[in-house]
N, C-alpha and C positions, 0 to 999 in steps of 0.2 A: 279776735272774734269773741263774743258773748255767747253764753249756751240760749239758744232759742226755749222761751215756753211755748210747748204745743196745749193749746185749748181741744176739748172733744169734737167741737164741732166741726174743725178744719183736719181733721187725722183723715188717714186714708191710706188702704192699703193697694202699696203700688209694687210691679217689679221694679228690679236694678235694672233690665234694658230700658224701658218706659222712664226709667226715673232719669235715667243720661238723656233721652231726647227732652225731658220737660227743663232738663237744666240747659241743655245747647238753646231752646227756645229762648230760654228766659235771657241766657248770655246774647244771644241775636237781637232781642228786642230792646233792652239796653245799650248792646253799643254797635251802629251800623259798619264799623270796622272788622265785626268779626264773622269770618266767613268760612265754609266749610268746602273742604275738596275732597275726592278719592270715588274710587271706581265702584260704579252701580249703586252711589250717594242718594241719585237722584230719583228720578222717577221709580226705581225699584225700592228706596228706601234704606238701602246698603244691606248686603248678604245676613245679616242679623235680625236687619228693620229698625235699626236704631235711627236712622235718621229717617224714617217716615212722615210722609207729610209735610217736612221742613220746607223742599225745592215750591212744594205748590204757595207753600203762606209767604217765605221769603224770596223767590225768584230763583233762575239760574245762573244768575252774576255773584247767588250769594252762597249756591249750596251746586259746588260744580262737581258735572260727571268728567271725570280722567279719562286719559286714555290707561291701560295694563299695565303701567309703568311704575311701579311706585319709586326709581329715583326720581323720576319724572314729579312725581306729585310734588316729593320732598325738596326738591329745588327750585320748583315752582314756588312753595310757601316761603321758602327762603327770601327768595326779590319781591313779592307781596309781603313780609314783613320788614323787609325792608323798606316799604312804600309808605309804612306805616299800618298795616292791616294787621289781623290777628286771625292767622288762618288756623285751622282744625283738621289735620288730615287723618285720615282714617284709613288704617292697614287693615285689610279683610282677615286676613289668617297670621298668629304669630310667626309662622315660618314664609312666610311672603315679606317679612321686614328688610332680610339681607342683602337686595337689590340696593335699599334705599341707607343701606348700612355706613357709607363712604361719604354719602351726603350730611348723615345723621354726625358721624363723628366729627369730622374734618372743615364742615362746613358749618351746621346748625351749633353745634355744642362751643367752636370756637372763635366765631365772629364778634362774639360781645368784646373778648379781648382780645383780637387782633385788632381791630379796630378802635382799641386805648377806650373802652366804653361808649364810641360815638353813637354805635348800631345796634341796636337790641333785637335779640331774636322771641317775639311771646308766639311762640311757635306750641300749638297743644299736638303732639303726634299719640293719637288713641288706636292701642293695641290690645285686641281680644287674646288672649295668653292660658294655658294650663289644659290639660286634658278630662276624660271625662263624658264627652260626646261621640265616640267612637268615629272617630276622623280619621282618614287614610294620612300620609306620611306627610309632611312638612303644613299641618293645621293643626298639630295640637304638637308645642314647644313652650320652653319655659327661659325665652332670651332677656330677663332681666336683667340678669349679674354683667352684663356687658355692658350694658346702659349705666347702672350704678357703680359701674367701673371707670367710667367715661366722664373728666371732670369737666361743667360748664353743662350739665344735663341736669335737670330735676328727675325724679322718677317715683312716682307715687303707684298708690292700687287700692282700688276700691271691694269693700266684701259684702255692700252690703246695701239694699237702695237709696235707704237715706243718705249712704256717703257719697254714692254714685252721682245723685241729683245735687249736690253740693261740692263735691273736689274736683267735678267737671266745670263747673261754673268760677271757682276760687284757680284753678289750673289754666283758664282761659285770660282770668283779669292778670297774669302772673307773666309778669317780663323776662323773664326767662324760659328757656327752650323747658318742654314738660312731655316726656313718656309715660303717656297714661294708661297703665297695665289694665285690663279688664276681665274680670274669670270668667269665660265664656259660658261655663260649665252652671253658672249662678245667674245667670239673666233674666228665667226666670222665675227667681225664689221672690217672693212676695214679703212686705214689713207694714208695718203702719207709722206713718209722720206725718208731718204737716207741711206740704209743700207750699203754702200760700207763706209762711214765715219772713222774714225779711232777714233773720243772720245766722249764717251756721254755725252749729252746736262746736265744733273746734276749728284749728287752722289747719290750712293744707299739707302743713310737718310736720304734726301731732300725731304720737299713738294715742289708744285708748285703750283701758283697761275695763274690758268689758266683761269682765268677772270676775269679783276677790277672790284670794284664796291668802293660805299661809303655810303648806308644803313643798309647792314647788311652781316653777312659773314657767306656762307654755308661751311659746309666741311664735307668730304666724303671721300672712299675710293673705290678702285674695282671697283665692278657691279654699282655702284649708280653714280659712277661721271658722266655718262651720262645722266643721267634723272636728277643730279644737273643741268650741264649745259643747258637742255631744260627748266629747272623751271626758272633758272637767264633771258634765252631769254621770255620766257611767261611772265614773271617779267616786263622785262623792258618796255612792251608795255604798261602797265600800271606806266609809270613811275618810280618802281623800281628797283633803283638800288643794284645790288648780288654780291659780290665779292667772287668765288669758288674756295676752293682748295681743290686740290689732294694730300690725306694724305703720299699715298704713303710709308710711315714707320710709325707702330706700334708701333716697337720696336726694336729703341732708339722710343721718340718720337720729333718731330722736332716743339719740343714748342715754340720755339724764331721766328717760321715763323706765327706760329696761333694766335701766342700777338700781333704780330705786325699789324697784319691786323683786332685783334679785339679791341686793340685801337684805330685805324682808322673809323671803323665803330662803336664799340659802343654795336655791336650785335653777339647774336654767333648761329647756330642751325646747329647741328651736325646731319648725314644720316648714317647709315647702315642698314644690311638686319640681323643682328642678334636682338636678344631680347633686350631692352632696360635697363632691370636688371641686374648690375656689368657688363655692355657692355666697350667699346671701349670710347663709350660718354660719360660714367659716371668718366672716369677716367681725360678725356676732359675739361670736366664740371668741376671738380674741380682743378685741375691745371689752367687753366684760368681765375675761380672763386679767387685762389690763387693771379696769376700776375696780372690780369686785374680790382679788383674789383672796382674800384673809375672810373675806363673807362666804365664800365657796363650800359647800359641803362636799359639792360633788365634781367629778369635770361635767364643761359644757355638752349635752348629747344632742345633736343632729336627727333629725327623724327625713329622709326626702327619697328622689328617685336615684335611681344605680346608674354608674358613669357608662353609659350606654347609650347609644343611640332609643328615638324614643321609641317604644315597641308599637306591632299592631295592633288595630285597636282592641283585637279581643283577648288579648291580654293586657292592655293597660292597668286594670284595677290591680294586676300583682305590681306593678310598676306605680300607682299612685298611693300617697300614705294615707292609711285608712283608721278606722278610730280602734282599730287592734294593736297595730305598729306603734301609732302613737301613744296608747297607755302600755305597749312594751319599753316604748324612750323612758316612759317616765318611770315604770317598776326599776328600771337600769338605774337612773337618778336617785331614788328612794335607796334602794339596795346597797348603794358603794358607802 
């Protein structure tokens, strides 16, 4: 992929939810194989509104209502990608995924190679994930590391619209099975880009380093990369310098972009809103620990939530990493 010029006259400030349905549009009208399912899709739009409007412009053959089921969806998309389709299903709540968990593993993640590559699965499963919206108990969870655990899965996450409206659309053309993590909490933060463009600004397994620095290097994913990037500005008023990237991909993971920038600085402290135990970070941590260790000033420091079930919601905010924690990861870092 080439980086897109945006010209002034095609900018436009869009949400990230807004920016996933103009990209599933765009992916529907290009190729009539791709089809959307999951529950209250349709006429309601899905519990978000993300897919509003689609069932009326594209039909009910293309944009179907489920029944309550989601192993049911997910094994449906399964023999539809098998047909040759590219279906898109859509889990309402992160904690409503485990239903469809058995199918996810066993079936979607390892038919490419049980089947000696005959069968391909381009299976997009888009899940709203992270807390933040004060949800009662199994709507706000952070099931990534399972998926990124799970070989024969992609797993990406968008933070941000512009990426939203482009890793949905790059996620969909992708023959391979795709959990597309979504911060629900960010749907909607508003950006400006150019959606009429024709090629996205990176690929769909690319981070991005979306702010230099040369003391220490935050990285994050989803819901957090914005309270990274308000930690690296609170940062620099006190002289420190942040260098933050957007993980962006789970799984592959785009280790040759997180070496390189923690050679440069020295320093690593890694953000998410799941538990810190066999997380995302810890796999981080030592792959880096791996390439980086003679670069290392400091050990890897973890910034996330406590191995706990997830709290209600009116405590969440002690339970999500907020931009105090996060430049306490990082005084750790500087200090040792």
């Amino acid at each position: 992929m080439t980086t897109t010029t945006q010209t002034s006259e095609h900018l436009q400030k869009l949400g990230l939810g807004r920016s996933l349905t103009n990209g599933m549009r765009r992916a529907m009208e290009r190729d009539p194989k791709v089809v959307l399912i999951g529950e209250d899709i349709g006429k309601l739009g899905g519990v978000f509104r993300i897919t509003e409007g689609l069932q009326k412009d594209f039909g009910e053959e293309r944009v179907i209502d489920s029944p309550l089921a989601e192993s049911g969806i997910v094994g449906t998309a399964v023999g539809m990608a098998m047909r040759g389709y590219r279906p898109v299903c859509e889990i309402q709540f992160d904690g409503f995924v485990y239903p469809a968990f058995d199918q996810i593993v066993c079936q979607v993640a390892k038919m490419h190679a049980r089947s000696l590559g005959a069968l391909k699965m381009p299976i997009v499963i888009r899940l709203p994930f992270g807390g933040g919206i004060g949800s009662p108990e199994h709507h706000s969870e952070s099931p990534e590391a399972y998926f990124a655990h799970t070989a024969g899965l992609r797993v990406v996450s968008c933070s941000n619209p512009e990426d939203a409206f482009w890793m949905i659309q790059q996620a969909i053309e992708c023959d391979d099975p795709v959990i597309f993590m979504e911060p629900k909490r960010r749907y909607h933060d508003r950006a400006e880009y150019d959606p009429t463009a024709t090629e996205a600004p990176r690929g769909l397994f690319e981070a991005a380093v979306v702010r230099e620095g040369t003391d220490v290097t935050l990285l994050g994913y989803g819901p957090v990369v914005k309270t990274m990037i308000e930690s690296a500005n609170a940062a620099a008023q006190d002289g420190t310098s942040i260098e933050v990237i957007d993980l962006r991909s789970l799984s592959p993971l785009p280790i040759d972009t997180i070496s390189e920038s923690v050679r440069k600085t020295g320093r690593l402290v890694v953000v998410h809103e799941a538990s810190t135990f066999l997380a995302m970070g810890a796999e981080i941590a030592a792959q880096v620990t791996e390439q980086c260790f003679y670069h290392l000033e400091a050990p890897v420091v973890r910034v996330g939530g406590a191995n706990i079930p997830y709290p209600p919601s009116r405590v969440e905010e002690e339970f999500l990493p907020d931009l105090d924690r996060i430049l306490d990861g990082v005084d750790r870092a500087l200090a040792y």
